[in-house]
N, C-alpha and C positions, 0 to 999 in steps of 0.2 A: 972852294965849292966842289962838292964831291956829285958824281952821275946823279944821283937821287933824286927820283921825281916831285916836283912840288908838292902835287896832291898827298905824297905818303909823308916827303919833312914836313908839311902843315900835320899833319895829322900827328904823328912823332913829335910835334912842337905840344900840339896838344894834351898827349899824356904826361908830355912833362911838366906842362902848366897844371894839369888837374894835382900831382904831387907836391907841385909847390904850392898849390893853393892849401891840401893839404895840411903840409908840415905848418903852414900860416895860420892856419886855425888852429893847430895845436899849442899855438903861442899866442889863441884868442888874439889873433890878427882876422877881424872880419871884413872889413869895411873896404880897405884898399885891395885884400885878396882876393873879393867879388867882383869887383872889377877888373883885375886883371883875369880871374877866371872867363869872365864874359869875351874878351875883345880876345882873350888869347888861344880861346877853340872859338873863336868865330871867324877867326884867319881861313882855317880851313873847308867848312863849311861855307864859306863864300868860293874857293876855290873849286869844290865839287859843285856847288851850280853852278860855277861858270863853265864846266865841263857840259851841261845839256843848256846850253845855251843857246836862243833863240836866233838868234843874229850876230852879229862882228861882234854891231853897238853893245846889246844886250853881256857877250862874252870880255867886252871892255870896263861896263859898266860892273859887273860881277869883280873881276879882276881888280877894281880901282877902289871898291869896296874893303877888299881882301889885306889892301894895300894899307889903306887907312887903319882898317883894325891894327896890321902888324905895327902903323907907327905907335898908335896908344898903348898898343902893349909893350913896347918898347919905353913908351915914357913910365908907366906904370914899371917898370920893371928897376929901372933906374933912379924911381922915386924911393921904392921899395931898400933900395940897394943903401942909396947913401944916408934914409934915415935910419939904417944898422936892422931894419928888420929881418932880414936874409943872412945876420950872422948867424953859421952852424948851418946854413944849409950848402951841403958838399957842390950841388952844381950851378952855382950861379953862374963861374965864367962862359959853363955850355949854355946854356940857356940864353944869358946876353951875346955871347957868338951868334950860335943858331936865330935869334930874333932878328940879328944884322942882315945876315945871310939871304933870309924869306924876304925882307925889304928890297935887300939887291936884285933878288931875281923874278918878286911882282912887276917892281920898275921898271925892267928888261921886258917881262911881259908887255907890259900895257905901252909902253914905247913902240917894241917891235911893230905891235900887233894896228895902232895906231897909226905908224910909218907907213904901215904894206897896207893903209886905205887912205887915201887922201880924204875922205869926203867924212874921215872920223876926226883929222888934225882939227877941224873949225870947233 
């Protein structure tokens, strides 16, 4: 994991979701690459409201949202992968990196953040 703030790699995640969704229609892949197009800029987009965040709760609940998206775009991505739809396209191993990565460090969020309030643990 490199310094880079979440907000800008979700966002960085997302234009390289918008390219593969992309490349995926040009192979008339529409069906699973709307999908992953949705959950995989909706990673970030959850992570800027969790940025004006109302409360802890509210900055948790935003956060765990964010969280979930990253794992479906994750499955979506690996679904993508082994039924050979993603042959020819040059960044898959970034992108399934990068998608690890944003999981590790939601979960590290929503943990911490979680931890440092007891009355969030329940």
């Amino acid at each position: 994991m490199n310094d880079k703030k979440i907000d800008a790699r979700t966002f960085d995640f997302a234009l390289q979701i918008i390219e593969l969704y992309k490349y995926l229609n040009s192979k008339n892949e529409y069906i699973l690459s709307k999908q992953l197009l949705r959950s995989g800029t909706s990673i970030g987009a959850n992570v800027e409201e969790a940025q004006a965040a109302q409360s802890r709760k509210d900055f948790i609940s935003k956060m765990s949202i964010a969280s979930k998206e990253a794992r479906e775009s994750k499955y979506w991505i690996r679904l993508l992968e082994q039924s050979k739809y993603l042959n020819g396209f040059n960044h898959t191993d970034h992108v399934t990196k990068e998608i690890n990565v944003i999981i590790n460090i939601i979960t590290k969020i929503v943990k911490t953040t979680t931890q440092n309030d007891p009355k969030e643990a329940n």
